[in-house]
N, C-alpha and C positions, 0 to 999 in steps of 0.2 A: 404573476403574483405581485401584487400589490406590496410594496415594501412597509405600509401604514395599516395591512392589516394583521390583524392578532396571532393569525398560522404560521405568515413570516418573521412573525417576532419572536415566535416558539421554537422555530426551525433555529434560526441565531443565533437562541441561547442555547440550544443544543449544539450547534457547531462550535460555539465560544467553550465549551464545557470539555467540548474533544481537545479543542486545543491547548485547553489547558490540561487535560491529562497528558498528551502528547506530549508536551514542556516536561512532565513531569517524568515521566519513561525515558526522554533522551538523559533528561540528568541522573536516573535514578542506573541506566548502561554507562554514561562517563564514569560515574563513582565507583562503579564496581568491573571496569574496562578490565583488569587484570584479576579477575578472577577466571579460574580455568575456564569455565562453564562458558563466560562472555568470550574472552581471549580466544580460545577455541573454535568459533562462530564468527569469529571475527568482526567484533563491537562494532567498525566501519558501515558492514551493509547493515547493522541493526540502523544506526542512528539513521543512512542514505534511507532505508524504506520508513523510517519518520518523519522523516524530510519532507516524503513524498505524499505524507497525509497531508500535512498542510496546506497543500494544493488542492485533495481533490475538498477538505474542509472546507477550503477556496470559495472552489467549484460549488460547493451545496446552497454556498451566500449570494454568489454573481449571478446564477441563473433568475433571482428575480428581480423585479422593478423592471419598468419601461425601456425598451432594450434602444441603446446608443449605438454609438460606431465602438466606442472603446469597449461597452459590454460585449456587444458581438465577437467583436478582438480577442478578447481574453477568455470569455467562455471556452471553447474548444481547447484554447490551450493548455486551462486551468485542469480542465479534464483527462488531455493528453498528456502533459507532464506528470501528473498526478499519478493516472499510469504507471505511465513507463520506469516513472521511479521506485514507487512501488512492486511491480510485478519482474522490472528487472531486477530488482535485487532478491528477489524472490526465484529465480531461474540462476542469478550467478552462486546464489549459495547453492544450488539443485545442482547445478553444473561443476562446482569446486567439491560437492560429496561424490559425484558420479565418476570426477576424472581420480579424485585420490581412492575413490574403491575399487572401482570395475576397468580404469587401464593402466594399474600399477603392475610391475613385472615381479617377478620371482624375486629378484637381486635389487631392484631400486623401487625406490621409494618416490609417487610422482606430489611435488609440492607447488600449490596452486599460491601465488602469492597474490598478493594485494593488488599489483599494477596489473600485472595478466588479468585478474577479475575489471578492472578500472577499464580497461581496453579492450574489452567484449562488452562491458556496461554502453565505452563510447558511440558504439555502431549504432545501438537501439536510440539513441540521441539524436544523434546526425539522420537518421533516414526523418526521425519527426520534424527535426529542422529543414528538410530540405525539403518536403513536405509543405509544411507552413510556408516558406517562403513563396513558393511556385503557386500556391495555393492565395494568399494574401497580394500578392502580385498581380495574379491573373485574374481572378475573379473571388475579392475580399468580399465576406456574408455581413453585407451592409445593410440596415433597417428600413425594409421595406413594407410599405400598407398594401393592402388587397382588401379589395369587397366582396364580403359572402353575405349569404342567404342569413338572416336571424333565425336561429332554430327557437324561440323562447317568444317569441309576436314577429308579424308581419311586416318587412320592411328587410333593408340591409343595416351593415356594421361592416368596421373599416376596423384590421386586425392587422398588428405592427409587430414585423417577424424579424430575424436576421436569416435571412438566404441569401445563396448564391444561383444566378442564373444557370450550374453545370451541379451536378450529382456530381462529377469526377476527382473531383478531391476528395469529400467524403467518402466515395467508395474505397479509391485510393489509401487511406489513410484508415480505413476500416481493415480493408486487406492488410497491410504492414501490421495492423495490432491482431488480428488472427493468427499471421504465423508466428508473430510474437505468443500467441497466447497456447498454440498447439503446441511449439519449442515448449515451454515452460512446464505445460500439462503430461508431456512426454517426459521430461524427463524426471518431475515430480515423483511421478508413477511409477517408473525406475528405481528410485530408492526410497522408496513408499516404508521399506523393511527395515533399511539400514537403521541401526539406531543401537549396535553396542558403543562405536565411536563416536557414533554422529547423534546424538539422544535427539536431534532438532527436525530429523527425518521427517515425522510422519505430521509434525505440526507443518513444514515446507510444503507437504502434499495437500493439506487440509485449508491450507491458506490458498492454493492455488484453485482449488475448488469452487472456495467463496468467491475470487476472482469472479470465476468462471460462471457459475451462479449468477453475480451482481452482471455480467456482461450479458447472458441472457434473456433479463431481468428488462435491463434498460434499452437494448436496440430495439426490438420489437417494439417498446411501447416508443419511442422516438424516430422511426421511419415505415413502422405499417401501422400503428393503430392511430384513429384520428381523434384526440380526447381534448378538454378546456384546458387552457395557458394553466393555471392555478392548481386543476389535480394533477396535468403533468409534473410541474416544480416539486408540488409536495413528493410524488412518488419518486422523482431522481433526488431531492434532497435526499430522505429518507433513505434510500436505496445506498448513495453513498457513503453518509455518515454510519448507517449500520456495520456495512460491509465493510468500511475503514476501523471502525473498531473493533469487528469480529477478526481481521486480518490481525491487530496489531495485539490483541487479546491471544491469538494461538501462536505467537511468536514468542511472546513477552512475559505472558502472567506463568507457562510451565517453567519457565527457565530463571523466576523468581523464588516461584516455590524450592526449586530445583537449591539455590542460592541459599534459601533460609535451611534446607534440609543440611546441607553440607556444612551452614554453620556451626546448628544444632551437636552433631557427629564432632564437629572440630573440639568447639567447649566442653564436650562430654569426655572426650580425650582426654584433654588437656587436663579437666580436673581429677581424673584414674592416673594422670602422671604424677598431678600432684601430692594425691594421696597416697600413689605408690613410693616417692622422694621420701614424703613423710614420714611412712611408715619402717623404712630401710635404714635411715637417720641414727648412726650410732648416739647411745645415751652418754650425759656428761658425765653418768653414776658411775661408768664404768672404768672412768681414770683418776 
């Protein structure tokens, strides 16, 4: 996709537009970090899986214009990161509701802290890293031209791709994000219910889904179906900006309302306190 033409100019300002809501979500969780609702959920992976839109935001912009050694570079990774960031925080909060519901004891109470989530986060990192590296090393998806047949008049055309001479890292690195994606979808599905303590249950489920969906979505049309450079882009842009905001939309926007409702109930209180002060208020008449 042409970076000078008018669909990639539309795609752009639609990712600029994510981005700036995303801006806007991470500050709108710092300000309200200690509120039960946030505090509870642990504000930390909310802000890491915003984090991790900006990446694949990234990713919906780098996939077009005339592909270099540095776009090549960064494409898969903008993708992968985007990921992993994403969808890991999405399985460590699946996995911090599963271990304090379903393997706490009778007598203790199991408490999943921060660093333990940080430290099952790191593994899903490190396999991507080491990954990339073996991968970038051995056989980096350098910009390469090929001749094919002109399907549109008679003659050929010279088509500038970033491949690599081996599938095996991509398969590789396809496989690592499946069992990432089957862990996650497992355990989702597990606490699919939970939702007296955990109110963020069945949005965690529902976000894993769309994942899931948006991964469907795009392999097929990126390793079996043979389509033009320009509807490809548009379909993975779109594919991920959607899916990045339908994810960050079923995390964010219940637990805002959630926010405004508990205000509401607070001030309503508050001013029954007041009126009840008031109205208990010995008279001055009466001394």
């Amino acid at each position: 996709m042409p970076t000078s033409s008018p669909t990639f100019k539309a795609l752009a300002a639609l990712a600029a537009i994510v981005a700036v809501l995303l801006v806007a979500a991470a500050g709108v969780v710092v300000k309200h970090r200690n509120a039960p609702i946030i505090r509870r959920s642990q504000y930390e992976m909310l802000l890491l899986m915003i984090f991790g839109g900006f990446f694949t935001t990234g990713a919906a912009v780098a996939y077009a214009g005339r592909p270099t050694g540095t776009l090549c570079g960064i494409r898969p990774v903008l993708v992968c990161i985007g990921f992993t960031t994403i969808f890991g925080a999405l399985v460590m909060k699946s996995l911090r509701v599963y271990r304090g519901v379903f393997m706490k004891s009778a007598m203790k109470r199991v408490k999943v802290t921060l660093l333990t989530i940080l430290k099952f986060l790191a593994i899903f990192y490190v396999g991507d890293i080491i990954i990339f590296i073996a991968w970038y090393g051995a056989d980096f998806p350098a910009p390469t031209i090929t001749t094919e047949e002109a399907s549109e008049f008679r003659g050929t055309v010279d088509k500038i791709s970033c491949s690599s001479s081996s599938f095996i890292f991509t398969a590789l690195l396809i496989f690592w994000k499946t069992i990432l994606l089957v862990l996650g979808l497992y355990l989702s599905f597990l606490i699919r219910y939970v939702s007296v303590d955990f109110q963020e249950s069945p949005w965690i489920f529902g976000s894993v889904v769309v994942v899931l969906v948006g991964c469907v979505l795009v392999m097929p049309m990126s390793y079996l179906v043979t389509m033009r450079a320009a509807t490809y882009y548009v379909f993975l842009a779109c594919t991920l900006l959607i899916c990045t905001m339908v994810i960050m939309g079923l995390m964010l926007v219940p637990r805002n309302f959630r926010l405004k409702e508990v205000g509401t109930v607070t001030r309503k209180a508050s001013s029954v306190c007041e009126v009840d002060t008031a109205s208990f208020q010995p008279s001055q008449d009466l001394y």
